[in-house]
N, CA, C and O of each residue as an XYZ file, in Angstrom:
636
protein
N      78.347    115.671    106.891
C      79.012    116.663    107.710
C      80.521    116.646    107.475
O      81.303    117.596    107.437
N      80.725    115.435    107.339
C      82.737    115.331    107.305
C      82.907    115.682    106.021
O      83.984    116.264    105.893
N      81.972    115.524    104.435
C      82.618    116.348    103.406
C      82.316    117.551    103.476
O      83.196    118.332    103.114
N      81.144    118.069    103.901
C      81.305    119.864    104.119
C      82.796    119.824    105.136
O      83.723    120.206    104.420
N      83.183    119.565    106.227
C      84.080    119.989    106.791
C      85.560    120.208    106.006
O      86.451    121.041    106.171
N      85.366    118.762    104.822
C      86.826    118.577    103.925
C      86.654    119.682    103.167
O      87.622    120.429    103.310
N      85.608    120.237    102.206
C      85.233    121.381    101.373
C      85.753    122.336    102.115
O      86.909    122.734    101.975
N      84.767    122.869    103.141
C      85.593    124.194    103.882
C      87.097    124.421    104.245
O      87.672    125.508    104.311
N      87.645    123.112    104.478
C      89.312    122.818    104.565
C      89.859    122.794    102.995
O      90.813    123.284    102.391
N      89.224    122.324    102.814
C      90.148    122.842    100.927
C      90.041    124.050    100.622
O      90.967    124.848    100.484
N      88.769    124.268    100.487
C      88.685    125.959    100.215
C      89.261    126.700    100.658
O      89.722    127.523     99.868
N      89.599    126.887    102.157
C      90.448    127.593    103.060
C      91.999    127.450    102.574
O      92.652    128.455    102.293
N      92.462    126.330    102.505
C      93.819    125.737    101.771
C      94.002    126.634    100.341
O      95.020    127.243    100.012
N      93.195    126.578     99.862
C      93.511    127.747     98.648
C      93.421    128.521     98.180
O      94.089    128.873     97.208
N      92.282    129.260     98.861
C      91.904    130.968     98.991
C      92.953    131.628     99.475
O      93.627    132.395     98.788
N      93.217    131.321    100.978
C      94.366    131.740    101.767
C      95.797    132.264    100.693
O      96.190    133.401    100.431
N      96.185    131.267    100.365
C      97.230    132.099    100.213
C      97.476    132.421     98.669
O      98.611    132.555     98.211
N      96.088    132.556     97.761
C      96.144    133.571     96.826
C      95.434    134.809     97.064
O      95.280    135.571     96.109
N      94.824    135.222     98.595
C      93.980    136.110     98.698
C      95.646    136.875     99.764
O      95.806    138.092     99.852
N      96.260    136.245    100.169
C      97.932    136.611    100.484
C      98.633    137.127     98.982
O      99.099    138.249     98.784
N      98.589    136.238     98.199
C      99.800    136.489     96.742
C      98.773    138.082     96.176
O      99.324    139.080     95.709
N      97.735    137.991     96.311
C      96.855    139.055     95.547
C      97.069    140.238     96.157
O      97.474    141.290     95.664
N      96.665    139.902     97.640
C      96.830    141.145     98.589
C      98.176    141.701     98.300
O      98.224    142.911     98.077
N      99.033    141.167     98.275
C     100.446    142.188     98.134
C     100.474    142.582     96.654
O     101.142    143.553     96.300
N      99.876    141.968     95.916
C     100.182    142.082     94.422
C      99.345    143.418     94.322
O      99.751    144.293     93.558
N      98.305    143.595     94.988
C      97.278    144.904     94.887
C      98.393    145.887     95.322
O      98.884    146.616     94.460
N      98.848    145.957     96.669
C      99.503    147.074     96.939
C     100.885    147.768     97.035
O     101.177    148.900     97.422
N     102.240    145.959     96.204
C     103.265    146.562     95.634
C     104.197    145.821     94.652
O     105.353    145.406     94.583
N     102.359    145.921     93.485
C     102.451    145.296     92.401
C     103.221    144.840     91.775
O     104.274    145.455     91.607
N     102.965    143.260     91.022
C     103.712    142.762     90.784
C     104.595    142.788     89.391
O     103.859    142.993     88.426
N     105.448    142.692     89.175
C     106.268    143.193     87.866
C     105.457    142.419     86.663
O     104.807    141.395     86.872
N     105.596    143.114     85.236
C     104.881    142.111     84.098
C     105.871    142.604     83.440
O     106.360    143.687     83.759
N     106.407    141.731     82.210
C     107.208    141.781     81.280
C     107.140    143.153     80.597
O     107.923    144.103     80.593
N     105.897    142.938     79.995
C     105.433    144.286     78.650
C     105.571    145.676     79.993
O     105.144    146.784     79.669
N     105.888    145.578     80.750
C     105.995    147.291     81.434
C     107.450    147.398     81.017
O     107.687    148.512     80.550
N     108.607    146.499     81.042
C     109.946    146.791     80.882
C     110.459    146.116     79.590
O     111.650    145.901     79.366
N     109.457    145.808     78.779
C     109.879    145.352     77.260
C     109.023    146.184     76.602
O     107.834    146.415     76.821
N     110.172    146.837     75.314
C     109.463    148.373     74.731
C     108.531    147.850     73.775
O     107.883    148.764     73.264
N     108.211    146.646     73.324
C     106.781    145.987     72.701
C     107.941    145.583     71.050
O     109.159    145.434     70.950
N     106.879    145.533     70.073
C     107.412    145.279     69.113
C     108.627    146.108     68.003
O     108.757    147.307     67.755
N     109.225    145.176     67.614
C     110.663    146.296     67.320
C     110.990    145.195     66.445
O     111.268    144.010     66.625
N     110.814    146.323     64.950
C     111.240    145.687     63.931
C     112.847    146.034     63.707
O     113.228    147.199     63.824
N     113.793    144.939     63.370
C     114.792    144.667     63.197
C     115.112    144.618     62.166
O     114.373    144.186     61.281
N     116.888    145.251     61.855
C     117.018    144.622     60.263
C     117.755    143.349     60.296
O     118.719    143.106     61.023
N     117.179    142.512     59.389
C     117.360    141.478     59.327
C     119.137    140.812     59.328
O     119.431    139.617     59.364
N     120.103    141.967     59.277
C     121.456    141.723     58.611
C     121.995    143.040     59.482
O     122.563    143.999     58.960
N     121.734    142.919     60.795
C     122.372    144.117     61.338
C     124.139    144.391     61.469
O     125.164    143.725     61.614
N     123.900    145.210     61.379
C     125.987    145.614     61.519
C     126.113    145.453     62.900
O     125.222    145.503     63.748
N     127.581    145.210     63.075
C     128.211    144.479     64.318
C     127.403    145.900     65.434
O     126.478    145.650     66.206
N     127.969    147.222     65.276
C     127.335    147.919     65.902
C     125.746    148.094     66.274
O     125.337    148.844     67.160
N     124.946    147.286     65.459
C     123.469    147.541     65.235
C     122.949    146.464     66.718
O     122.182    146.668     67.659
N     123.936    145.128     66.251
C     123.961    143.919     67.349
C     124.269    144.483     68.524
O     123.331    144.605     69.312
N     125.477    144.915     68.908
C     125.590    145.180     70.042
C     124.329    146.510     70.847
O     123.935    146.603     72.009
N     124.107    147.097     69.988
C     123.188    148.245     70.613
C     121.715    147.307     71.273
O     121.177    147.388     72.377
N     121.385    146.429     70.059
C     120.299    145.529     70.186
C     120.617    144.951     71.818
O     119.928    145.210     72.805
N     121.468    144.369     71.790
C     121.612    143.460     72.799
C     121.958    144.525     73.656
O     121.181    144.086     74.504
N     122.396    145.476     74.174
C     122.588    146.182     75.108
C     121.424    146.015     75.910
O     121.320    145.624     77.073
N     120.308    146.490     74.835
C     118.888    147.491     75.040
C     118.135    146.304     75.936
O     117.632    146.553     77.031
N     118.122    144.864     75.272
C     117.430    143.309     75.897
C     117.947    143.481     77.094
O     117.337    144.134     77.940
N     119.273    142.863     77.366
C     120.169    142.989     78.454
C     119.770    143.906     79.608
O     119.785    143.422     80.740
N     119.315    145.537     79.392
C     119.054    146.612     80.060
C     117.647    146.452     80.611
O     117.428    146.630     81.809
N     116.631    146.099     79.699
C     115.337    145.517     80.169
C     115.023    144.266     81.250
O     114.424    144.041     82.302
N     115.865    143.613     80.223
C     115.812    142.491     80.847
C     116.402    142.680     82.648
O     115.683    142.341     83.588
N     117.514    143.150     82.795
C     117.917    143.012     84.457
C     117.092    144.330     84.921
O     117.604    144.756     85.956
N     115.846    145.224     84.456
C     115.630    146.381     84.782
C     114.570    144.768     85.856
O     114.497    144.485     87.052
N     113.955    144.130     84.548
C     112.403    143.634     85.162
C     112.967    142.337     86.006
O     112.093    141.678     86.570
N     114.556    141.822     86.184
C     114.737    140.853     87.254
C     115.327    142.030     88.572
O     115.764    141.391     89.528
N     115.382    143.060     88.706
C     115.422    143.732     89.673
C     114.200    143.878     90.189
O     113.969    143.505     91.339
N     113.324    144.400     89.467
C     111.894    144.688     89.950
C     110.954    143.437     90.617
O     110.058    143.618     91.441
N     111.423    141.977     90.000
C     110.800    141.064     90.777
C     111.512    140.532     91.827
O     110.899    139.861     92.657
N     113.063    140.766     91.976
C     113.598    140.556     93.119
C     112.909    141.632     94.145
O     112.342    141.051     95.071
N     112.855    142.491     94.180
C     112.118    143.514     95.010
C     110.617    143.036     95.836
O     110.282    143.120     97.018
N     109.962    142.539     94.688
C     109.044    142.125     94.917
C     108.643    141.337     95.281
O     107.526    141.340     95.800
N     109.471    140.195     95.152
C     109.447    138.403     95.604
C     109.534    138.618     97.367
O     108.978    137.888     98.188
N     110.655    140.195     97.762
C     111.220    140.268     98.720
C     109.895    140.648     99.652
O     109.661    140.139    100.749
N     109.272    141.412     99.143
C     107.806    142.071     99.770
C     107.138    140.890     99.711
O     106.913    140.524    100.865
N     106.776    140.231     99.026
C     105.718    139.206     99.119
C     106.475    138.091    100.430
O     105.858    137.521    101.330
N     107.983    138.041    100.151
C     108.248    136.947    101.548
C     107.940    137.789    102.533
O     107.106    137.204    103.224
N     108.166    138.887    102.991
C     108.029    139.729    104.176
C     106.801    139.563    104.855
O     106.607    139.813    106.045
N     105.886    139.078    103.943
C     104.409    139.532    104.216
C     103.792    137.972    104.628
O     103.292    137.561    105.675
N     104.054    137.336    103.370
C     103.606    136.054    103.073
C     103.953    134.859    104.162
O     103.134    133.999    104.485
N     105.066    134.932    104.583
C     105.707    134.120    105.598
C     105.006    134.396    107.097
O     104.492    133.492    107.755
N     105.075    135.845    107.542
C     104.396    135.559    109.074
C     102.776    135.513    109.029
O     102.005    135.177    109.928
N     102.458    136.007    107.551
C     100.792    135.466    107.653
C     100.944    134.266    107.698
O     100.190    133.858    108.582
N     101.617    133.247    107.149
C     101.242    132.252    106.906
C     101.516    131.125    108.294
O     100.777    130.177    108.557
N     102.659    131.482    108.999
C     103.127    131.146    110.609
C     101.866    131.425    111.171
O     101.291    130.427    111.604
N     100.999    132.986    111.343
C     100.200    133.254    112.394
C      99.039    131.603    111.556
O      98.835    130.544    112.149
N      98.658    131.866    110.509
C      97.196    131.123    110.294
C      97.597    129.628    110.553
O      96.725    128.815    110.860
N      99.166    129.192    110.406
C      99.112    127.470    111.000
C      98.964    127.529    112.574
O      98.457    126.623    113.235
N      99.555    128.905    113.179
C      98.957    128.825    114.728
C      97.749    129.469    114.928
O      97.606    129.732    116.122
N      97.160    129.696    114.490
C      95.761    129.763    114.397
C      94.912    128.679    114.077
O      93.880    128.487    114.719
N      95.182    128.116    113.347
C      94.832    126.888    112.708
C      94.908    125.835    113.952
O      93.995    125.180    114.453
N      95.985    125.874    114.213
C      96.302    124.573    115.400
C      95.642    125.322    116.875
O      95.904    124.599    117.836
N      95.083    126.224    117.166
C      94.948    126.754    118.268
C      93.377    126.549    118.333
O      92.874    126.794    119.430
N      92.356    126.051    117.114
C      90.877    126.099    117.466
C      91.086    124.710    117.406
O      92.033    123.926    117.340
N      89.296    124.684    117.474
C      88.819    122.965    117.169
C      89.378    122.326    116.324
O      90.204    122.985    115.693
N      89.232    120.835    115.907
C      89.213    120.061    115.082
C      88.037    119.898    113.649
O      87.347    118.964    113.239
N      88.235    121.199    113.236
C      86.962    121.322    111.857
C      87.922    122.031    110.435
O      89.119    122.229    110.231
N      86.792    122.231    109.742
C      87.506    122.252    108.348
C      87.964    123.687    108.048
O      88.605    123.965    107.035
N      87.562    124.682    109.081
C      88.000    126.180    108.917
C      89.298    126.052    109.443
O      90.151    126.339    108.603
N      89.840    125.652    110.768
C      91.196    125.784    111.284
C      92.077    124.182    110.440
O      93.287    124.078    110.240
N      91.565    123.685    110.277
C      92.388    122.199    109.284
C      92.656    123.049    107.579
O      93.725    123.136    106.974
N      91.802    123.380    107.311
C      91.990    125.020    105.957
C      93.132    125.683    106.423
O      94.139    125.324    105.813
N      93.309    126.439    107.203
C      94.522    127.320    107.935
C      95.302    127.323    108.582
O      95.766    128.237    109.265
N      95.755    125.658    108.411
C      97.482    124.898    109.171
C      97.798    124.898    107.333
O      98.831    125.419    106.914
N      96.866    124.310    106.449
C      97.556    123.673    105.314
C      97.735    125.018    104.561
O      98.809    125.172    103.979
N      96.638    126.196    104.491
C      96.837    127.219    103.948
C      97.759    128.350    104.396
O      98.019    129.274    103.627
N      98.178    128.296    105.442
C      99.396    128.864    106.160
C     100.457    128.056    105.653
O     101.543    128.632    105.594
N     100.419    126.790    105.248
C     101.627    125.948    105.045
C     101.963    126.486    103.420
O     102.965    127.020    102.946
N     100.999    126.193    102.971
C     101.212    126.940    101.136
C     101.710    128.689    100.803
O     102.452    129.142     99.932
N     101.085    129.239    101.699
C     101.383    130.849    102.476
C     102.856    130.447    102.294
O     103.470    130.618    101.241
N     103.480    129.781    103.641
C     105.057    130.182    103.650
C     106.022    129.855    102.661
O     107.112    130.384    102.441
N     105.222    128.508    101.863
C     105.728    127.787    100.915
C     106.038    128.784     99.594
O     107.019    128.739     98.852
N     104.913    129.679     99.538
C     104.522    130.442     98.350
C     105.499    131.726     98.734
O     106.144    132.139     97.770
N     105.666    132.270     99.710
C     106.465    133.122     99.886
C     107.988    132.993     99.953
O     108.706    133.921     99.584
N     108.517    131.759    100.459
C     109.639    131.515    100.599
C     109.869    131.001     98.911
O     111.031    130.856     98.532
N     109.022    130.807     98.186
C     109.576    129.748     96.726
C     109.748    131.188     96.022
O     110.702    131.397     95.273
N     108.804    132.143     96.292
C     109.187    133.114     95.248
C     110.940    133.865     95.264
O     111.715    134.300     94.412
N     110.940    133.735     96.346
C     112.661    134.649     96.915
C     114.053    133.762     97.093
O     115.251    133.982     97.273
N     113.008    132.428     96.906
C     113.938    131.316     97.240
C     115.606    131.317     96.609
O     116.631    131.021     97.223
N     115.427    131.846     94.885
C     116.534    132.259     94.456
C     117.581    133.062     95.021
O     118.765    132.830     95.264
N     116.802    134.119     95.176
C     117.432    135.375     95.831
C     118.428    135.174     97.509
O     119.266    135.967     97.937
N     117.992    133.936     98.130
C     118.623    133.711     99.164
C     119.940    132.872     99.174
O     120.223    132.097     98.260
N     120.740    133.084    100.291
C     121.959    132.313    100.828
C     121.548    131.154    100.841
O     120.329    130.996    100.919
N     122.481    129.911    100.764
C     122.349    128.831    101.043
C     121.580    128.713    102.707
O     120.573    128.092    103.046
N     122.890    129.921    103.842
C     122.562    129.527    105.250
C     120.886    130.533    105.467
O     120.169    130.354    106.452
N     120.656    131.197    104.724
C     119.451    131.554    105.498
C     118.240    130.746    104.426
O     117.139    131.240    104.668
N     118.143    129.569    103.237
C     117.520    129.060    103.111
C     117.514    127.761    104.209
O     116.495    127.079    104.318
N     118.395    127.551    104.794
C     118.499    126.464    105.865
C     117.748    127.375    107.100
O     116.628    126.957    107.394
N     118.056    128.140    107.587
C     117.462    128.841    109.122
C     116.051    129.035    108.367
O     115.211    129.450    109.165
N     115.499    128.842    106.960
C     114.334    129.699    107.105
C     113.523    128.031    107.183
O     112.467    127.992    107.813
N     114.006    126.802    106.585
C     113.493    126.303    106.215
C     113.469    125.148    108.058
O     112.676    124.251    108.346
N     114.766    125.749    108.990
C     114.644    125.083    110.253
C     113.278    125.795    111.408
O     112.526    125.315    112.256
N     113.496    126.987    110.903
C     111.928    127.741    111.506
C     110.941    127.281    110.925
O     110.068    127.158    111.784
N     110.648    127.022    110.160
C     108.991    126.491    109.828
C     108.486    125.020    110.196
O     107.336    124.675    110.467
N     110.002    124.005    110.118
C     110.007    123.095    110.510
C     109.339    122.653    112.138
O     108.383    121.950    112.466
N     110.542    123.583    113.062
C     110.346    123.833    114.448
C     108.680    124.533    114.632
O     107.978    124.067    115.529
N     108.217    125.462    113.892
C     106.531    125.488    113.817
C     106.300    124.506    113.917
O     106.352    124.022    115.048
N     105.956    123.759    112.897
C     105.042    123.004    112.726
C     105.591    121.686    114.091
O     104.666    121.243    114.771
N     106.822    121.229    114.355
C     106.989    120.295    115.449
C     106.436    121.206    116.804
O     105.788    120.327    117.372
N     106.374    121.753    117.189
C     105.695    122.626    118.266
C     104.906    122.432    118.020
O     104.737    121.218    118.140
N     103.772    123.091    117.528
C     102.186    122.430    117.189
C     101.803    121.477    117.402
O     100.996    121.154    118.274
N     102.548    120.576    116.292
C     102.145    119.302    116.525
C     102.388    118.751    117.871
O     101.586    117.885    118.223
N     103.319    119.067    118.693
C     103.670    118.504    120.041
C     102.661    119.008    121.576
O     102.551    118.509    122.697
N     101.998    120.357    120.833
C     101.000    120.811    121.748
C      99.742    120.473    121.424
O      98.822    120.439    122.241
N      99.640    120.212    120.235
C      98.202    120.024    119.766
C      97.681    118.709    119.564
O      96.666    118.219    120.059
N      98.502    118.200    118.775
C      98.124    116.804    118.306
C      98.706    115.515    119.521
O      98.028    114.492    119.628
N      99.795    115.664    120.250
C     100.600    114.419    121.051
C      99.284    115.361    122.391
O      98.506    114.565    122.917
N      99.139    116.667    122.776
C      98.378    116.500    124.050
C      97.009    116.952    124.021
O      96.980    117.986    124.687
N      95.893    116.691    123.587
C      94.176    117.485    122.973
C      94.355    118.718    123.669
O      95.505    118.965    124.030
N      93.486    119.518    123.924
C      93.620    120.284    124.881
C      92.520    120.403    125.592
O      91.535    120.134    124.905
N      92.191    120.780    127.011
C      91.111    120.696    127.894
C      92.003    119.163    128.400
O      92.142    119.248    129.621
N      92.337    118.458    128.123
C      92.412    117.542    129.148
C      91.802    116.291    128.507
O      91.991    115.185    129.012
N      90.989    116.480    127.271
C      89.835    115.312    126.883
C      90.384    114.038    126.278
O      91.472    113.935    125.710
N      89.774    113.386    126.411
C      90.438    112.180    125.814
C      90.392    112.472    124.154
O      89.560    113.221    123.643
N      91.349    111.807    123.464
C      91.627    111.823    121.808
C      90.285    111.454    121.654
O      89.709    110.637    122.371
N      89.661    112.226    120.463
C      88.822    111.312    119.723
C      89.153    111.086    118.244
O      89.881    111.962    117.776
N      88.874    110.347    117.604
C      88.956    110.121    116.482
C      88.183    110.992    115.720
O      87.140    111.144    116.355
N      88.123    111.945    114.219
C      87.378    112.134    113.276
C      86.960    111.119    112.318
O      86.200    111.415    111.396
């Protein structure tokens, strides 16, 4: 019974938050190189100073077209990714002691992890600190309602 419970808690731990990274990726898809790189491009081998600079313009132009497009996107996926992933650790901490809600504290935890790592660049020093003091303060709340008091009143038991 306790390794089906660990199975269903793993599984949950890692479905979660690629069935999160997928879900947004379905509906505001995620950037791929070959959409903003024009594919193969034969070069002359001995280009003139003008030939270089045009070359490199064109990389340069692609290139920040497709780091715009995943900043955009990193931004949608935190938007999304982060309060799913808050609701399922309080969800998680709000049922029993089994492997579906123990799945959805850790898979909510990878959720915010996964959302905040993608944008992580893109942020301020002070709002990687406020984002990283909110998840913290989650999880110490929880733990201070859930785990320091059972609930119903029952005595701790051990798993």
């Amino acid at each position: 019974m306790l390794a089906r419970q660990i199975a269903i808690g793993f599984g949950t731990a890692i479905i979660f938050p690629l069935l999160v990274y997928y879900g947004v990726s379905t509906f505001f898809h995620a950037p791929k190189w070959p959409d903003f790189h024009a594919g193969i491009t034969i070069y002359n081998p001995k280009p003139t100073p003008d030939e270089l600079a045009e070359r490199q313009a064109k990389q340069k132009a692609e290139s920040d077209a497709y780091a715009e497009a995943n900043r955009v996107f990193s931004l949608e996926l935190l938007y999304i990714a982060a309060p799913l992933g808050y609701l399922a650790i309080i969800i998680g901490s709000r049922g029993p002691t089994s492997g579906l809600y123990n799945g959805l504290i850790f898979g909510g935890i990878l959720t915010v992890t996964i959302g905040y790592c993608s944008h992580w660049v893109y942020l301020e020093n002070w709002l990687r600190f406020v984002s990283l003091l909110a998840a913290m303060a989650v999880l110490v709340l929880i733990s201070y309602w859930r785990v320091s008091r059972p609930a119903g009143g029952a005595s701790s038991k051990t798993s």
